[in-house]
Steps between C-alpha positions, in 0.01 A plus 500: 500500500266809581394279829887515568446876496165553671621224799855480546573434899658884561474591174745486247866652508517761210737181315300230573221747337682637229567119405173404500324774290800446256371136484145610465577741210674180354259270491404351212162618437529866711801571282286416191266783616750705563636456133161561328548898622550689201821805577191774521403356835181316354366120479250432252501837389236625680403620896209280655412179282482209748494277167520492136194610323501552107175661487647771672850449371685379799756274448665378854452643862543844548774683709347582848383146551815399363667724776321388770626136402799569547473702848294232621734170388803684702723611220754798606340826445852651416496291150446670182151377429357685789730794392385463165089524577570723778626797256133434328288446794676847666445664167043411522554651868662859380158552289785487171278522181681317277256277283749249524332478904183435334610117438125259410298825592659692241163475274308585805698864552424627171185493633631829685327619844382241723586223334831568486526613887332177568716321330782694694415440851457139436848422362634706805304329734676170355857669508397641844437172629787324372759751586311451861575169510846491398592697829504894427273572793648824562567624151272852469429398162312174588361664852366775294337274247358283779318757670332616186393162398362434873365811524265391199415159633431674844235755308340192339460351827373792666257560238147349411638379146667181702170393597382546168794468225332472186301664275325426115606609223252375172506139549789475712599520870844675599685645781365845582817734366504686787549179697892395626461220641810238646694334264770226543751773435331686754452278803861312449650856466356586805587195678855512420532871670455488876623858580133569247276292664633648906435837305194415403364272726103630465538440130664121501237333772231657253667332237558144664128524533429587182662184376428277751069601371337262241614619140200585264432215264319733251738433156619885355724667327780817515427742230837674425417709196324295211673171601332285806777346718468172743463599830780231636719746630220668762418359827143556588457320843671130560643325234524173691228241396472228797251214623389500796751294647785742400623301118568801284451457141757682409814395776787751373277824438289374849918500668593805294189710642598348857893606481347874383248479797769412736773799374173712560429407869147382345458135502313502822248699334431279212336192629512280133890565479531401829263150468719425203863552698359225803369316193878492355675483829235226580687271188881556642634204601719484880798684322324814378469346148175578316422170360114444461358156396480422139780716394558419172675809307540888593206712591362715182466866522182605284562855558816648312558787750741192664731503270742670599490303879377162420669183449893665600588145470457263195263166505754227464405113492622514895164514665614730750554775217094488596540652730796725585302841412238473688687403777729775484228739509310389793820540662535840364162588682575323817783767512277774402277434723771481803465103531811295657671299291734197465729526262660115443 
């Protein structure tokens, strides 16, 4: 149904639209997420969590990712989930201090100082992101909010700390604190605001070569006060791992990082991405379907910062359930990259 949106011949009449993101919101298992929002806007209770985790007291996904599911299966954005988590995700952009805006880092700010400002601009860099996405280019809220979180990524590229990121601390190694470097949030912010990257044109080619370098191996560590968090969320150089011939280990974050190269005007610059996408368009078959030998169930994403993007559509026992999302998304980049195509 979301190619129906993305490819209609002419595009949809507002009915034939209307009708169709009613039957999205309807589905079975979209209006099961939809149901698991609690009336304060939330899901799981909490801001970030890409999956349950006891030790830390996280039990289901969080709200942006939750959020961004829903933006990306198609549902209408006038329904009253979006209304809902928008009141909450406005509320982390107006600086509000209510502790209630604290959500899983709510240990973290009693910390006080620069914990707690950390903690800050990284939940608004989420809300940023997904308020991005959802379509309000042109609110000053987000546009305000963009250009602070870009103008920190831009310093970090500028500056001799992205060549070298980490420092020691005892026995460990973590991100230098004074480093911002790209984050998911970040770069798919960014590559869902167009009117941001004509305005800052200097600033997104540096950072389509940033990620198109070879991300450090070294393992580390973010140090946000006395607890050490998982780096997952940071982008430190390419996230795509690839042979030589172009098989990514990883097919839905390799696609992901593609579509966000693509939105960027970047993919030209990033020559594993772009092995990868012949490798994938290599495995369509006459009609555009991608439909590689040996296909027997739907491509795993390792990395949880798919989630909210990856599979739109359920694995059924029909094989070509295989293969319907990855299908739809090389389509989705032909598109964004200007391609012609034939819509049957």
């Amino acid at each position: 149904m979301r190619a129906q949106q993305e490819f209609a011949p002419g595009g949809l009449t507002p009915e034939a639209a209307d009708g169709l993101g009613t039957a999205i919101a309807e589905a079975k298992l979209n209006a099961a997420l939809i149901k698991k929002q609690k009336d304060n806007g939330l899901w799981g209770g909490n801001l970030l969590a890409l999956a349950p985790s006891a030790k830390d007291g996280i039990k289901d996904i969080g709200t942006v990712p939750q959020y961004r599911r829903l933006v990306q299966l198609g549902v209408p954005k006038t329904g009253r989930a979006f209304k809902l988590a928008e009141r909450v995700l406005f509320r982390l952009l107006s600086r509000d201090e209510d502790p209630f805006l604290q959500f899983e880092f709510a240990r973290l700010a009693k910390e006080g100082g620069t914990v707690m400002e950390w903690a800050r601009e990284h939940m608004r860099e989420a809300a940023t992101a997904a308020l991005a996405e959802a379509g309000y280019l042109e609110d000053p809220r987000i546009r305000g909010a963009a250009h602070r979180v870009a103008s920190n990524v831009s310093a970090f590229l500028r500056s001799p700390t992205a060549d070298k990121p980490f420092v020691r601390s005892g026995a460990k190694t973590i991100l230098d604190p004074e480093a911002h470097p790209p984050t998911w949030y970040s770069v798919a912010m960014i590559a869902a605001l167009p009117n941001l990257q004509r305005e800052r044109a200097g600033f997104t080619e540096r950072l389509g070569q940033y990620l198109s370098a070879p991300a450090p191996k070294k393992a580390f560590v973010v140090q946000a006060g006395k607890k050490s968090i998982k780096p997952d969320y940071l982008l430190l150089g390419d996230p795509i791992e690839a042979d030589s011939k172009g098989n990514a280990k990883d097919i839905p974050v390799a696609l992901y990082v593609i579509e966000l190269l693509a939105r960027l005007g970047a993919l030209h610059t990033a020559p594993v991405a772009t092995k990868v996408l012949i490798r994938l368009l290599g495995d369509c078959d006459g009609n555009g379907v991608w439909l590689p030998k040996g296909l027997k169930s739907l491509p795993k994403a390792s990395h949880k910062a798919t989630y909210h993007w990856y599979p739109l559509n359920p694995e059924t026992k029909a094989p070509e359930s295989r293969s319907v999302d990855i299908t739809f998304r090389l389509a989705l980049v032909a598109k964004l990259l200007g391609w012609h195509l034939e819509i049957r």
